[in-house]
N, C-alpha and C positions, 0 to 999 in steps of 0.2 A: 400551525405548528412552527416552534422558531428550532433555530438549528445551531444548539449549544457546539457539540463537539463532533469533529472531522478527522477519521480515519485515512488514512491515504497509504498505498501498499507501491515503495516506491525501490524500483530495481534494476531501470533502466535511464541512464541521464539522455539518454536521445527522446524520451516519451514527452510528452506534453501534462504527464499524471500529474505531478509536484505543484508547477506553474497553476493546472488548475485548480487546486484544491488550495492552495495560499491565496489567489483569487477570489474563489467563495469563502475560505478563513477571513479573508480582510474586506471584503464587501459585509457579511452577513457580522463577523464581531465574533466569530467564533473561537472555539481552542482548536490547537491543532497538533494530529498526531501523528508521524511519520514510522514505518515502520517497513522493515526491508526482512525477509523470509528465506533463513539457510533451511539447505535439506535436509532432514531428518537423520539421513544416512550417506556417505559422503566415504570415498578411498582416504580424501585427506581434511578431513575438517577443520583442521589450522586455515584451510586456503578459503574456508566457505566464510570461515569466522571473518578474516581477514576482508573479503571481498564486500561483509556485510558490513562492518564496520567504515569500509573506504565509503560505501553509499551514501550511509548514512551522515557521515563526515562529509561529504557530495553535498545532499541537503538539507545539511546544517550551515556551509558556507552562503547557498543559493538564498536559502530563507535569511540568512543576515541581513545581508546585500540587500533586501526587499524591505527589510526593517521590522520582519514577524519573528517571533518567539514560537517554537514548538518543542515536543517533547520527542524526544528520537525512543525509540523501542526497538531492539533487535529481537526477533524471534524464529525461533525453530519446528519445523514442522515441514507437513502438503501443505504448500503454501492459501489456498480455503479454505483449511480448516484452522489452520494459527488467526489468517485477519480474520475469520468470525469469533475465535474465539475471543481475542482482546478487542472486538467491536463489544462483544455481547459483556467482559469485565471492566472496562470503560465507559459503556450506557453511550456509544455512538450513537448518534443522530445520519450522519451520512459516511458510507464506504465512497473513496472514489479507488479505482483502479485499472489498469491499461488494457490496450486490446491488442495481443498480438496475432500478428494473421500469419496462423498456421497453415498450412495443408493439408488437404481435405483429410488424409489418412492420421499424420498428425494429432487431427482433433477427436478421430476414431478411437485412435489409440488411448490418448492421453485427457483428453475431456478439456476442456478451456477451463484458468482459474477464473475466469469473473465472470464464466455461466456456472461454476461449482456457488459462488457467491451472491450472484444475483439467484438464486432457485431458495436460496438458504438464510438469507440475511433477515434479520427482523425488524432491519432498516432500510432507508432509502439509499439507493447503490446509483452512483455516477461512474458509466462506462468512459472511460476518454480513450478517443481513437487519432 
């Protein structure tokens, strides 16, 4: 199985997510698609908008620099259910996405996005930790 197009759900510049997905982007020859995930519902969504667009503005520069081309996508949503749903209307081959390490209650609570995504994906999902 070759692996045309590359999902990547990017929303932290301290993570290693971006780095590694333009890595398999420019090893494997793939497309690549960047996508950063405001909430749904929000006190002030000027500030989600704004914060998504600085990311993704984030890595648009990083991937210059690198010399890869990708497509930025801002999207709105729980953020497992938006990257499945533009994995599933882009015909993704691979999700990559981050791992933050919550606490124990945290994850009680709130459930991890890329165990929501890895249980649900109908592709191959790259954890980067």
């Amino acid at each position: 199985m070759s692996v045309r197009t590359i999902l990547v759900a990017y929303d932290d510049p301290q993570s290693q997510t971006l780095g590694r997905a333009a890595d398999y982007a420019e090893q494997l020859g793939a497309n690549l698609i960047v996508t950063n995930v405001a909430p749904p519902k929000d006190a002030n969504p000027s500030d989600t908008d704004r914060i998504a667009v600085q990311r993704l503005e984030q890595a648009r520069a990083y991937l210059e620099e690198r010399g890869l081309d990708a497509e930025l996508v801002p999207t709105k949503g729980t953020p497992a259910d938006a990257i499945l749903r533009l994995a599933q209307e882009r015909d993704v081959d691979l999700i990559v996405v981050g791992s933050r390490h919550k606490r124990f209650f945290e994850r009680l609570v709130e459930g991890s996005v890329n165990e929501n995504v890895l249980r649900r994906a109908g592709c191959d999902v790259l954890v980067v930790y």
